[in-house]
Every structure is written in structure tokens, then in C-alpha cells.
C-alpha positions as a Python dict, from the first residue, in 0.01 Angstrom:
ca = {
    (1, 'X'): (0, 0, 0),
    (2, 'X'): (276, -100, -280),
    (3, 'X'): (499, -209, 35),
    (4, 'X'): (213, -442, 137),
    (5, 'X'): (154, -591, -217),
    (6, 'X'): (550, -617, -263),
    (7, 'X'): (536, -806, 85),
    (8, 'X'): (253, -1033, 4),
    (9, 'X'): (402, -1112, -354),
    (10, 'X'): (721, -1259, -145),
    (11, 'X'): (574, -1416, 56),
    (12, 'X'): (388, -1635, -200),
    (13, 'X'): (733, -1674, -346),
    (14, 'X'): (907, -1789, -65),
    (15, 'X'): (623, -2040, 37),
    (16, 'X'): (669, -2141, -339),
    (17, 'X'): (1084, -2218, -245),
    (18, 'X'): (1016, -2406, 34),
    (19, 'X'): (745, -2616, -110),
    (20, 'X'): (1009, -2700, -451),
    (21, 'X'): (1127, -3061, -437),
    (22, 'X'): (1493, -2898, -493),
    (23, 'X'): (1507, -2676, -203),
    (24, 'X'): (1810, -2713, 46),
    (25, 'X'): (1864, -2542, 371),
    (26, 'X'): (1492, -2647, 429),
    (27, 'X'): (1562, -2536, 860),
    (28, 'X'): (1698, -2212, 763),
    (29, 'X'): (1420, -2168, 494),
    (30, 'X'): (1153, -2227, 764),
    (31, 'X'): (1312, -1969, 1019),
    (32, 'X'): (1265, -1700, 706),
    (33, 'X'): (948, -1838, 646),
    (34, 'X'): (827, -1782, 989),
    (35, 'X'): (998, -1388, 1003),
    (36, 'X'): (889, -1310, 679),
    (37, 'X'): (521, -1403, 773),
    (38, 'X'): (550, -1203, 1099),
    (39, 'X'): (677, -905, 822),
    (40, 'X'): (389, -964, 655),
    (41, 'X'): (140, -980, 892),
    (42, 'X'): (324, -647, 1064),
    (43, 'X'): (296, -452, 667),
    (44, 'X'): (-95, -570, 667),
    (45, 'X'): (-203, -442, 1018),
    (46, 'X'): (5, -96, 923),
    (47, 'X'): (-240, -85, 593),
    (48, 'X'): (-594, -188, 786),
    (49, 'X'): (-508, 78, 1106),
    (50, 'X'): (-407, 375, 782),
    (51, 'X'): (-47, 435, 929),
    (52, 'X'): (246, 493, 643),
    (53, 'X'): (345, 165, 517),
    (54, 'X'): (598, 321, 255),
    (55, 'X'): (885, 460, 561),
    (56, 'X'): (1079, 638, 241),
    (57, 'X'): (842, 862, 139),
    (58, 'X'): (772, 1200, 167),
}
């Protein structure tokens, strides 16, 4: 579940980047917009079905 919060925390941050009036690279921003979301969405369906988020631990 910390991998999921972790995931969800950057993803608010990078939506955060791309919305700044100073951010550059605003195409390649959008691509890792778009595969972080996808990330995201992957981390929160691993939570809801109970499968091991966190891949490092024991």
C-alpha cells in the first residue's frame, strides 16, 4: 500500500509540473504524464484485487 500512496503522491506532482506556467518540454512531459497514469492506475488495481504491491519485500 506505501507503493500505491508513493505512486499517487507523484502523480499529483507531476500533474502539478505540467500545469506550472514555467514548464518546458511540455510533449515529453505529456508522454510521462500519460505512462505514469497508466503506472498508477496498474499500482491501484494491484491494491483493490490484494496482490503484493511492494515487489522488494519479503
Amino acid at each position: 500500500m506505501n507503493k500505491t500512496l508513493l505512486t499517487i503522491l507523484m502523480f499529483a506532482f507531476l500533474l502539478l509540473f505540467i500545469i506550472s506556467p514555467f514548464a518546458a518540454l511540455t510533449g515529453l512531459m505529456l508522454v510521462v504524464l500519460f505512462a505514469g497514469f497508466f503506472v498508477l492506475i496498474g499500482n491501484l488495481f494491484q491494491a483493490i484485487v490484494g496482490g503484493d504491491v511492494n515487489s522488494n519485500s519479503p
